[in-house]
N, C-alpha and C positions, 0 to 999 in steps of 0.2 A: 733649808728645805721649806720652811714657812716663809720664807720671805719672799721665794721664788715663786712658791703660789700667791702669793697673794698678789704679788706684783703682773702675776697672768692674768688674775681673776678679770681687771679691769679691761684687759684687751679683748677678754673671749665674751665681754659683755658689749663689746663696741661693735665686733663682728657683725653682729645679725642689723645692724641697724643699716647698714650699710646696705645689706640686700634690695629690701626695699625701696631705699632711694635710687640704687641702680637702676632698679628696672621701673621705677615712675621715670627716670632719665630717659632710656631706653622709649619705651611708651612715646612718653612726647616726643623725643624725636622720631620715631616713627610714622606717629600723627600729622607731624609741619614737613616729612617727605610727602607723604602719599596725598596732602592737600595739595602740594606743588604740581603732583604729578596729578593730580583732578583738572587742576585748573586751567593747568597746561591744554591737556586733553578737552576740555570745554571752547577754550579758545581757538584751538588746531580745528573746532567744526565748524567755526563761524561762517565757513565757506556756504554753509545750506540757509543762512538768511537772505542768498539770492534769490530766494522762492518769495520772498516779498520788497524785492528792492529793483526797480528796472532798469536791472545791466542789460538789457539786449544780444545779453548770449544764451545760448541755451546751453541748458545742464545737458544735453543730448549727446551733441558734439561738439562740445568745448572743453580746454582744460582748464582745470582751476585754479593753475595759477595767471590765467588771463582776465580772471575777474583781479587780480591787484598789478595789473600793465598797466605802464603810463601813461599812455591814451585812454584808459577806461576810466568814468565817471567816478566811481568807488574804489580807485585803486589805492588809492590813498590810506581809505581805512582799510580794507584786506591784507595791506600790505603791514600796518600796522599792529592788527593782530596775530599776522604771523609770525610780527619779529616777539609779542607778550607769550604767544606759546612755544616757541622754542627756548627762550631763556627762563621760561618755569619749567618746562621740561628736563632744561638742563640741569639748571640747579639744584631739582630733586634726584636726578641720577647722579651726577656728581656727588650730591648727600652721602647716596648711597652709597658709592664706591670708593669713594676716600675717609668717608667714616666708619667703614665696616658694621652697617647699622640695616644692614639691607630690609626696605618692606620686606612684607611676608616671613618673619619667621621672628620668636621669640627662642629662646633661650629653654629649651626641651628638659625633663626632670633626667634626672642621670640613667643612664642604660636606652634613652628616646632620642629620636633623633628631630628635629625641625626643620619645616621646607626650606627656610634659607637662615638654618640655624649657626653657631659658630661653626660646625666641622663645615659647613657646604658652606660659608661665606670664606671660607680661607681656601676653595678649591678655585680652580681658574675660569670653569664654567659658570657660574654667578659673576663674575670679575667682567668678564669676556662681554655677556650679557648686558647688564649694567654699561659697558664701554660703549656698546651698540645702542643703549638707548641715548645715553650723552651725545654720542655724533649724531643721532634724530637732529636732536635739540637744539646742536651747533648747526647744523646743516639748513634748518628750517630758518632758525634764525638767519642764516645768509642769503637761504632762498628771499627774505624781505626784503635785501640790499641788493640783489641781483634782478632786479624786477626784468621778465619781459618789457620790451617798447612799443607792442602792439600785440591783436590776438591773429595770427595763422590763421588759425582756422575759421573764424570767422570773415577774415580782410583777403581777400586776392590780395592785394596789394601787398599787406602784409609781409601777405606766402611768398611772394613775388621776391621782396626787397631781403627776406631772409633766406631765398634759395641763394641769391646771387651773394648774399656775404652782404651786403648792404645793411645792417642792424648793426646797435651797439654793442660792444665785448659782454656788456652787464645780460644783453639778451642772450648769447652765447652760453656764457657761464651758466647762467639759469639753469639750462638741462645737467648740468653737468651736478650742482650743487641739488638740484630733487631729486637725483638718483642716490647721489649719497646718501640724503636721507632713508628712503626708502629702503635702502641697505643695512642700515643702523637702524631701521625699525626690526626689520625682520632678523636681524640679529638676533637681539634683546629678545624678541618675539618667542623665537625659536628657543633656544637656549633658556631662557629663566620660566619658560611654561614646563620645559623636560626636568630643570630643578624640582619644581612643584612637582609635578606628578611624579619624580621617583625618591622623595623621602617619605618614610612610614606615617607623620602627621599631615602630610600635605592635603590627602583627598578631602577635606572639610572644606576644603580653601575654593571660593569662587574660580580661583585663574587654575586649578587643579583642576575643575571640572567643566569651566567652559575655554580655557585656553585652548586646547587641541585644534577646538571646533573654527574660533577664531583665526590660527593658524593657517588650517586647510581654508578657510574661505579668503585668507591674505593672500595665499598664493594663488589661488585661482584667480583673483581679481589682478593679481599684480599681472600675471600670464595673459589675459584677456587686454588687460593695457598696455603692455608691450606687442602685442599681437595686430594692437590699433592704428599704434605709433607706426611701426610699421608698413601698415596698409596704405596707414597716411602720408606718410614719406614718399610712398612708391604711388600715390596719385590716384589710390583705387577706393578714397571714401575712408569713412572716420571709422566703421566698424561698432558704433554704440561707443566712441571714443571718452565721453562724456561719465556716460554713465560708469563705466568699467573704472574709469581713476575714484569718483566719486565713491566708489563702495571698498577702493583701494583706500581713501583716507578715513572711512568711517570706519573698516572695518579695526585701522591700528588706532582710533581714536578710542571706542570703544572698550580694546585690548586695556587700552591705560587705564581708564575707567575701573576694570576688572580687577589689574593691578595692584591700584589704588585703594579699593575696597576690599580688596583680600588682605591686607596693609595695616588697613583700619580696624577689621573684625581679628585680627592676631592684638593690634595692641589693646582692645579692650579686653583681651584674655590674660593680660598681665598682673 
């Protein structure tokens, strides 16, 4: 009987230590997600240093991925930072979703539940989520390697050689691969802001309290930009073509931001 205890005593004195190192574990990786997903997100805006650089398109009615087309002076670099913020993007939702380490939520006291605590990180909704921000990531990064070969909207010519099929497959591809993105934001978008707002610790959480809003302005911009394309296609003008993607990518740049910092203010609660 004494030997039994005594031989417990050591392990039940090892226990607690463990805790802690856990959740400094937890923490940091917390911390090197939600910088990936910053960074990513800082790079994904570099698109608005056209406001000091002279590509000759206007932010009005142009899209933006025609500022990184092959014929465009800076496409070079644009094209470069899209391919650094998709593969930071990536690798922090992947983080997330193969390591079951999801930002935003720590580990709730018992009988609590946390925004993307274990019970909500083992649901498929977080999962789903997270998948949708990974294919952003993969997506944008392809967007790099699929450059448009000139800008439509700015070139007759352009328009011309791409009505008739005359462009590269990689210009083709292009629309094909920014929708995906766009899809895989609003995924994530959708889905891991409804996580936040419906667990009982969430509402402290920045993307608790501005995601929503985020949200409804992603979709109206995305609607407005599809609404352009459209107009565009059919020869009846750009529609504020320009503008409408532009607040389409700021407004999920920003979301990541939000993310991120909701991310950051959970692991300093650790």
């Amino acid at each position: 009987m004494s030997s039994s205890t005594t031989a417990a005593t050591p392990m039940a004195k090892q226990q607690p230590r463990s805790g802690p190192l856990a959740r400094t574990s937890r923490s940091t990786t917390t911390r090197v997600l939600a910088g990936l997903l910053l960074a990513g997100a800082l790079a994904y805006s570099t698109w608005s240093l056209e406001a000091f650089l002279p590509t000759g398109l206007s932010p009005r009615t142009t899209y933006v991925s025609e500022l990184a087309a092959e014929d465009q002076p800076y496409g070079t670099f644009f094209r470069t930072l899209d391919l650094i913020a998709g593969l930071l993007v990536l690798a922090g939702a992947l983080g997330a979703l193969l390591g079951r380490t999801a930002p935003l939520g720590r580990t709730a006291p018992l009988g609590r539940t946390a925004p993307l605590g274990r019970a909500a990180r083992r649901g498929w909704l977080p999962a789903v989520g997270w998948a949708g921000i990974a294919l952003f990531g993969a997506a944008t990064a392809a967007d790099s390697r699929l450059p448009l070969s000139c800008a439509a909207t700015a070139d007759p010519g352009c328009l011309a050689r791409e009505r008739a099929g005359d462009v590269p497959w990689t210009h083709s591809a292009h629309a094909v691969s920014s929708s995906v993105a766009v899809t895989g934001a609003l995924i994530g978008m959708v889905l891991l802001t409804f996580v936040a707002r419906r667990h009982a610790t969430a509402p402290r959480l920045a993307l608790a309290r501005t995601g929503p809003v985020l949200v409804v302005l992603e979709l109206l911009a995305t609607g407005w930009t599809l609404a352009s394309v459209a107009a565009f296609d059919a020869g009846r003008g750009t529609w504020g073509l320009g503008i409408a993607q532009r607040l389409q990518l700021l407004f999920i740049a920003v979301w990541l931001v939000v993310l991120a910092w909701s991310a950051v203010s959970e692991a300093r609660r650790e």
